[in-house]
C-alpha positions in Angstrom: 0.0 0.0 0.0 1.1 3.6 -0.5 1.5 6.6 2.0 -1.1 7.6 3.6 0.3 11.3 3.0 2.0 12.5 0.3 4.4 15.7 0.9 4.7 16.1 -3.1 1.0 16.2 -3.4 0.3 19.7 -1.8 2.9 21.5 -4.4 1.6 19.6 -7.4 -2.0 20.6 -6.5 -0.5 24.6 -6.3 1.4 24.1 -9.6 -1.5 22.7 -11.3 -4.2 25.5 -10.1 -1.2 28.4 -10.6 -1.2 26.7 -14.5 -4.6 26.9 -15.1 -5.0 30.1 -13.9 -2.0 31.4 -16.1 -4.0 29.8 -19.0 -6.9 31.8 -17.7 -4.9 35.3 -17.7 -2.9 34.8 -21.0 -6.4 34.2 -22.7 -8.1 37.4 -21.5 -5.0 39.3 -22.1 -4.6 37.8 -25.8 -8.1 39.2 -26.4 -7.6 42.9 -25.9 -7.7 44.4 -29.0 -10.6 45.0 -31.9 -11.1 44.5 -35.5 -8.2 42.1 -36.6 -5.7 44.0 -34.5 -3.9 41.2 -32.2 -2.3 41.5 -28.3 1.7 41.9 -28.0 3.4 38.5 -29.9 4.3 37.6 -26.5 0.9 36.9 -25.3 0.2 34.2 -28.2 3.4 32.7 -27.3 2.6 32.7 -23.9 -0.7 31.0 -24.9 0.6 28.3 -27.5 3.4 27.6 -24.5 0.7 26.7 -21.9 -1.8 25.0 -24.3 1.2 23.0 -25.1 2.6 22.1 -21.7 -1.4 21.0 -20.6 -1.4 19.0 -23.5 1.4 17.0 -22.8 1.2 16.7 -19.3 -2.6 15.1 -20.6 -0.5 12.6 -23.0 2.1 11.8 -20.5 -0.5 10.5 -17.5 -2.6 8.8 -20.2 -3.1 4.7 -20.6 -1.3 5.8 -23.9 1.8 7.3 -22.0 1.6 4.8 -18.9 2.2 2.1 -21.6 5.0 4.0 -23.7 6.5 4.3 -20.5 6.0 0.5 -18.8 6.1 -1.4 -21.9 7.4 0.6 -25.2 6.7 -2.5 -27.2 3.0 -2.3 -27.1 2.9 -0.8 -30.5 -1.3 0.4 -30.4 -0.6 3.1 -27.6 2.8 3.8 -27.5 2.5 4.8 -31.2 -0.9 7.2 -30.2 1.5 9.0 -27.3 4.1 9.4 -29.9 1.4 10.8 -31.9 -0.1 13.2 -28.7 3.1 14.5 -28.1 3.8 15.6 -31.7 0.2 17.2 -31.8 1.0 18.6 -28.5 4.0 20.4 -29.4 2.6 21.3 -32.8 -1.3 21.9 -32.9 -1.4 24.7 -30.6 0.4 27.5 -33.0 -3.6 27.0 -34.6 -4.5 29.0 -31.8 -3.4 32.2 -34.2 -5.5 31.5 -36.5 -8.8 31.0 -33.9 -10.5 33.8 -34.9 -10.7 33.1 -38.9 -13.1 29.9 -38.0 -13.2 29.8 -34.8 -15.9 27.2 -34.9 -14.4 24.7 -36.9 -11.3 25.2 -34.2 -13.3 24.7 -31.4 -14.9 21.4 -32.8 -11.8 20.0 -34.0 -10.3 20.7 -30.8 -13.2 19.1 -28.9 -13.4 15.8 -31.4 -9.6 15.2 -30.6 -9.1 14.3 -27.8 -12.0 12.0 -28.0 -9.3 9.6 -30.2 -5.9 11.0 -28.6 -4.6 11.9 -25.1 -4.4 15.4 -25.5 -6.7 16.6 -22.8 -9.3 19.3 -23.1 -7.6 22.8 -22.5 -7.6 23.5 -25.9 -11.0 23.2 -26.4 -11.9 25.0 -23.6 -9.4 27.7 -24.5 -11.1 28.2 -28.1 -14.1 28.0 -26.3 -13.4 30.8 -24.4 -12.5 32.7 -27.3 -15.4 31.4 -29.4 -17.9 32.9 -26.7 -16.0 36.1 -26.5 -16.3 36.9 -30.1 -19.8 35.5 -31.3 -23.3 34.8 -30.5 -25.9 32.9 -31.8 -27.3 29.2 -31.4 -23.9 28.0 -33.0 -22.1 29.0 -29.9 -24.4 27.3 -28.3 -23.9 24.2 -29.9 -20.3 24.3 -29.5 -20.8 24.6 -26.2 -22.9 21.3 -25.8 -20.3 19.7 -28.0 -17.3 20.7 -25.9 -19.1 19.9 -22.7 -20.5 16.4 -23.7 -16.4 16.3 -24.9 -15.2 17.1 -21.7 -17.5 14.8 -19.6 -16.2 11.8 -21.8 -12.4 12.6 -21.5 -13.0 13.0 -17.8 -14.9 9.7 -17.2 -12.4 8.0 -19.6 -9.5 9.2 -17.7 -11.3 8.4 -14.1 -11.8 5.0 -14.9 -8.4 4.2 -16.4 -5.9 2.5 -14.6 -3.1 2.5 -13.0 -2.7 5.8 -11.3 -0.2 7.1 -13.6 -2.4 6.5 -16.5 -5.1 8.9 -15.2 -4.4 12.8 -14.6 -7.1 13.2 -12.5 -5.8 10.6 -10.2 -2.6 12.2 -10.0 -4.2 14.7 -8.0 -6.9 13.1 -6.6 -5.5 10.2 -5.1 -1.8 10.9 -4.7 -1.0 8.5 -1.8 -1.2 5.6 -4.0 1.7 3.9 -5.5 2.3 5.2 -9.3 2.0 1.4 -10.8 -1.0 1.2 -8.1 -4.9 0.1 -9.4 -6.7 2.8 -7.8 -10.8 4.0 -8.1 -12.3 7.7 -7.4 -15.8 8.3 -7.7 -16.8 9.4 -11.2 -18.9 12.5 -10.0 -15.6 14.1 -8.5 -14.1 14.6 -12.5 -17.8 15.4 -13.7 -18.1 18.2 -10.8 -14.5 19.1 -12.2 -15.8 19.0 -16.1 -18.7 21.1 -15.0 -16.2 23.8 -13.3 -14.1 23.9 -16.2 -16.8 24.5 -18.9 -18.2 27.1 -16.4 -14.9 28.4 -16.5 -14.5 28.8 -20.0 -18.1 30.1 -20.7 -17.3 32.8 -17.9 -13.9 33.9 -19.3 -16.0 34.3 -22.7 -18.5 36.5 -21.4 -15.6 38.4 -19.6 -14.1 39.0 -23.2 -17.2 39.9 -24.5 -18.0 42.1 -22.3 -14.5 43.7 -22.6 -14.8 44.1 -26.1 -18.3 45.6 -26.0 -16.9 48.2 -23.6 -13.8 48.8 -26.2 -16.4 49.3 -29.1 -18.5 51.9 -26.3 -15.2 53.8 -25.5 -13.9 53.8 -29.5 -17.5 55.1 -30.4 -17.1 57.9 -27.8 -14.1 59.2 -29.2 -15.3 59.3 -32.7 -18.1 61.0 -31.6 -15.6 63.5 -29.7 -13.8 63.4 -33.2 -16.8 64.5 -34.8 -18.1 67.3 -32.2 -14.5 69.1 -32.0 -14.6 69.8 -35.8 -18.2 70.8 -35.7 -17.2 73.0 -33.0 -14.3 74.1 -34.4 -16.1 74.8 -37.8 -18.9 77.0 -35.7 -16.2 79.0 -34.1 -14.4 79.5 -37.3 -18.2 80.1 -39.0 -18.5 82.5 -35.8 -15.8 84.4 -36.2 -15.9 85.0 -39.9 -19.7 86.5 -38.9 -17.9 88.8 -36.4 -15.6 89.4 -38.9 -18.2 90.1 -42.2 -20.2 92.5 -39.6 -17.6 95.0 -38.9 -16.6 94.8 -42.5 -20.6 95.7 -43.3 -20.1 98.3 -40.8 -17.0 100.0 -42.2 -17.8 99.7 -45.8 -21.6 100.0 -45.2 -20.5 103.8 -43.9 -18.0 104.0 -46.9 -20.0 103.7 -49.4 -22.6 105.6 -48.1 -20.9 108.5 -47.4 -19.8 107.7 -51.4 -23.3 107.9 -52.2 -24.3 111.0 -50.2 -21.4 113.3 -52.0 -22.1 111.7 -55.5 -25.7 112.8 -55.2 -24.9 116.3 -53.9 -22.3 116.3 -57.0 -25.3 115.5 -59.0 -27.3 118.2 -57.5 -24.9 120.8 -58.1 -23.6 120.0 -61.3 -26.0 122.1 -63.6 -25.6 122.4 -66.5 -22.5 120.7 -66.9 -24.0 117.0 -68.4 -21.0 114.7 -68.2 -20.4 115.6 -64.6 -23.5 115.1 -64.0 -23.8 111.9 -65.8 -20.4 110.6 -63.8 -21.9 111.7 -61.0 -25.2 109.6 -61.1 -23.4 106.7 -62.6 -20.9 107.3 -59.1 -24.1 107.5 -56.7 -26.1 104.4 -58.8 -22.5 102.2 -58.7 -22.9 102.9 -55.0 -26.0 102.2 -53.8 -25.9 98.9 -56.0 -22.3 97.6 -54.3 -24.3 98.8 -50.8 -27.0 96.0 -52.0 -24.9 93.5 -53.2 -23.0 93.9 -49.8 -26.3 93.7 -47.7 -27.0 90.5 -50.0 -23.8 88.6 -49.4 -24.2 89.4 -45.4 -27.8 88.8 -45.5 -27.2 84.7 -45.2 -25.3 85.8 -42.2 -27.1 84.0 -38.8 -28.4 86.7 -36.2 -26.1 88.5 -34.1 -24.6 86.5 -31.4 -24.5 89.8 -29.2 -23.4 92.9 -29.5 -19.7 93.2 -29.8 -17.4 95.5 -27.8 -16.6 99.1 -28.9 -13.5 99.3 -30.4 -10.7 100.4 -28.6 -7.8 102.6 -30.5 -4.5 101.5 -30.8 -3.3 104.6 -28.1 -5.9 102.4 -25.4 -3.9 98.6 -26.2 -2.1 98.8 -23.0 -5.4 99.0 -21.2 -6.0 95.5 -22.4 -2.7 94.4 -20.7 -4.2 96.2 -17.6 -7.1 94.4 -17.1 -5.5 90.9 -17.5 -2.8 92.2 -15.1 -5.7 92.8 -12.7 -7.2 89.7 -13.4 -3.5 87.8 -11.9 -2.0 87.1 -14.9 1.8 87.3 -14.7 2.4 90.0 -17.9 5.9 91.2 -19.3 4.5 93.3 -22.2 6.3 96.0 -24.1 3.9 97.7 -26.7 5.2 100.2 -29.1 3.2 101.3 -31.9 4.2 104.5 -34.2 1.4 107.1 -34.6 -1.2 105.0 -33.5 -4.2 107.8 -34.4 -3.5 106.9 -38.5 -4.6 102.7 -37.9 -7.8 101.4 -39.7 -10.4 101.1 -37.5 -10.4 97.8 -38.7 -7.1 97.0 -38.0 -7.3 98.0 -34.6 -10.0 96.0 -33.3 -8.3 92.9 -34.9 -5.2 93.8 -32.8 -7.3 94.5 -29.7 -9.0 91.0 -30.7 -5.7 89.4 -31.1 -4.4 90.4 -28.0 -7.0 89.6 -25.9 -7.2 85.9 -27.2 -3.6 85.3 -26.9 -3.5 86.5 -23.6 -6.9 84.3 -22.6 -5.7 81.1 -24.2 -2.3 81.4 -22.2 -4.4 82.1 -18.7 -6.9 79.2 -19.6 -4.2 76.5 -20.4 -0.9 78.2 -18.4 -2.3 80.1 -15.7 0.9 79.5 -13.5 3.5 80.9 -16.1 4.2 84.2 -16.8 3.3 85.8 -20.3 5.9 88.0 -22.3 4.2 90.0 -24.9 5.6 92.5 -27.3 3.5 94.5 -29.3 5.5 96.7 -32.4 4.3 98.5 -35.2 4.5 101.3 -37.6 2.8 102.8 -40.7 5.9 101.4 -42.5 7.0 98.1 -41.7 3.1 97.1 -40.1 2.1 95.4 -36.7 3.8 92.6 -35.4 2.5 90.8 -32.2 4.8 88.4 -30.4 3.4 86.1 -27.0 5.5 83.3 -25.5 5.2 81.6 -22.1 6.5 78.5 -20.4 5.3 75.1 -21.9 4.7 72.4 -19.3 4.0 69.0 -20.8 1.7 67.0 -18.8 1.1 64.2 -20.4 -2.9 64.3 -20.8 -5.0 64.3 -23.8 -5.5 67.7 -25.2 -9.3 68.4 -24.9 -11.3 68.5 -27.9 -11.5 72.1 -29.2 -9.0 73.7 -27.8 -7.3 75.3 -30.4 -10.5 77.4 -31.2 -9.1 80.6 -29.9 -6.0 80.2 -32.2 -8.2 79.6 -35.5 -10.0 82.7 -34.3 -6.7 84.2 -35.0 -5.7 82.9 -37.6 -9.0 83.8 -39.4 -8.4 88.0 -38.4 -5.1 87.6 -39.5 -5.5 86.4 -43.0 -8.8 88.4 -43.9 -6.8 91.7 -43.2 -3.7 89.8 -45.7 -1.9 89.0 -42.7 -0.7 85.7 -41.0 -0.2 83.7 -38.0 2.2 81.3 -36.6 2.7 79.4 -33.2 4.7 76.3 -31.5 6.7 75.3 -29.5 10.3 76.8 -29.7 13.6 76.6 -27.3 13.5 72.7 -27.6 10.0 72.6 -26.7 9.7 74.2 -23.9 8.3 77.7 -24.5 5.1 78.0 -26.5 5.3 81.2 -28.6 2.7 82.8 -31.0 3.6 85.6 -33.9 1.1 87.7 -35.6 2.1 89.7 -38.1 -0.6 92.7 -40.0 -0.1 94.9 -42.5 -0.7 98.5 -41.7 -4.0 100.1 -42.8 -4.3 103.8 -42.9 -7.8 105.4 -41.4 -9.6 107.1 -44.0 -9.3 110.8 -44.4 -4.8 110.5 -43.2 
């Protein structure tokens, strides 16, 4: 008789459940990415390793492996553990190629071992992966037929003798001899069946859920995709409205101030006929270009709100002031040459400017200061310059936040300017240049 304790049993009871929950881990960690995009190489390596090593530890402590090892010349079985421990060593790279048919795998794998000792991981493993990717009656088909698998290996393997021939009894009666006859009760491997195929089914789900909350999360973004341009096409739609309503407002004035004098020219011409001809033709060209320019901002949306007055080029440092006052750090120098002969035009867009370079740099750098140079002339034009500290920290930029800077951009080219910004000093001051032409007020 054997032992009635076994001191080997404990740690090949712990290596056996620390395998099989390897096998566990490895599958839901091959299974993390979508759409024919596949986990680190070294997962599926991982994987093919321990399908391998299960299946031939099945083939080894088989009646097919007890008799290759007792009496080699028993041709029948020691040629079909020959056989398991080729497939065993070869079948599992399949497990790559899973998801192409995954349920022609998972039969195959489950009809195997019903005519070699190869054991029912892999099954189980495609099982798992099966349930994780698809749903339908087929899955649950292949369920039945890898569960009515498993119970026959199991019961096959309970009832084979002697202990070494049976992996189940290598764990469940371990205090017998190896070359020992030994019985355990058949419902002990079918409870066991039942917990694996549980097992199995559950790691399925556990991918399937996993994957349904991958699609969730990639849908999500595209939808954050999508709403940052539309926002970033309604503030660039926005701003170009701004923009069309001040240039209604200065030409609007223009040209009817044109048409005002043209008529009084009319008026006053007597009898002179080509001055007064040229001076109707004047005062109609007018009053058409003030339609056609009533007609072109006429598809405009309403007003978003009434927009600040603007502020002369003389008032800019005022602008500085109030973000001073607000706590933003400022080193500003602003020069501009005879300020009084700017375009009204051009200095709301540099009031504009200003203000948004200095608001983007207090919404996304409130802790570092702002240097800001401000230089211009009638002859050489405006040039605005804003740097501050860039602090990487390594989160996602949030969608539409380069709004403010297409603002810019937008004011800068419709008055035949441009814009650039980046980083600069090897990345770690963020710096933005504006440069305008100068445009002389009418009537300088």
């Amino acid at each position: 008789m054997g032992r009635p304790d076994d001191p080997n049993r404990s740690s090949r009871e712990r290596c056996w459940r620390h395998t099989m929950l390897l096998v566990a881990r490895f599958e839901v960690a091959y299974e993390r990415l979508d759409g024919g995009e596949y986990a680190p190489w070294w997962h599926s390596l991982a994987l093919i390793l321990l399908t391998s090593f299960c299946m031939m530890l099945s083939t080894v402590f088989s009646p097919a492996g007890w008799a290759l090892q007792s009496d080699p010349k028993s041709a029948g079985l020691a040629n079909a553990a020959m056989l398991g421990m080729l497939v065993s060593l070869t079948a599992p790279v399949a497990l790559i190629w899973r998801h192409r048919a995954p349920f022609w795998f998972t039969l195959v794998a489950a009809i195997v071992p019903l005519v070699l000792p190869v054991g029912m991981v892999p099954a189980l493993v495609l099982l798992a992966a099966l349930i994780g990717r698809r749903r339908g009656p087929a899955v649950w088909w292949t369920l039945g037929a890898v569960g009515l698998s498993t119970f026959v290996v199991l019961t096959l393997d309970a009832l084979a003798q002697p202990r070494n021939a049976s992996l189940s009894k290598m764990f469940l009666a371990s205090g017998s001899e190896s070359n020992e006859p030994v019985a355990i009760p058949v419902w002990h491997v079918w409870v066991a069946g039942v917990i694996l195929v549980a097992a199995a089914w559950g790691i399925g789900l556990l991918l399937r859920s996993q994957r349904g909350e991958r699609n969730r999360i990639h849908q999500v973004r595209q939808q954050q995709v999508a709403v940052s341009r539309l926002g970033d096409e309604v503030a660039r739609r926005q701003e170009r409205e701004r923009i069309a309503r001040e240039v209604h407002d200065v030409m609007g004035h223009r040209l009817s101030v044109l048409n005002l004098h043209a008529g009084a020219l009319e008026m006053n011409a007597g009898d002179d006929a080509r001055l007064h001809d040229s001076a109707s033709l004047v005062r109609e060209s007018a009053g058409k270009a003030m339609e056609d320019l009533r007609s072109l901002l006429g598809v405009l949306r309403e007003p978003l709100g009434e927009e600040p007055v603007a502020i002369p080029l003389a008032r800019l440092p005022e602008v500085v002031a109030e973000s001073f006052g607000a706590g933003q750090m400022i080193n500003s120098s602003i020069y501009i040459a005879d300020p009084e002969r700017a375009d009204p035009a051009l200095s709301r867009a540099v009031y504009r400017i200003v203000q948004e370079v200095l608001t983007n740099a207090r919404k996304h750098a409130p802790d570092s200061p702002v240097t800001l140079s401000v230089q211009g002339a009638p002859a050489r034009g405006i040039v605005i310059d804003a740097c501050n500290r860039y602090r990487a920290t390594g989160r996602t930029p949030q969608p539409g936040s380069a709004r403010g800077l297409q603002g810019i951009t937008e004011r800068a080219e419709l008055l035949g300017g441009s814009m650039k910004y980046g980083l600069t000093a090897g990345g770690t001051v963020f710096r933005v240049t504006v440069t305008l032409p100068w445009r002389e007020a009418s009537g300088v």
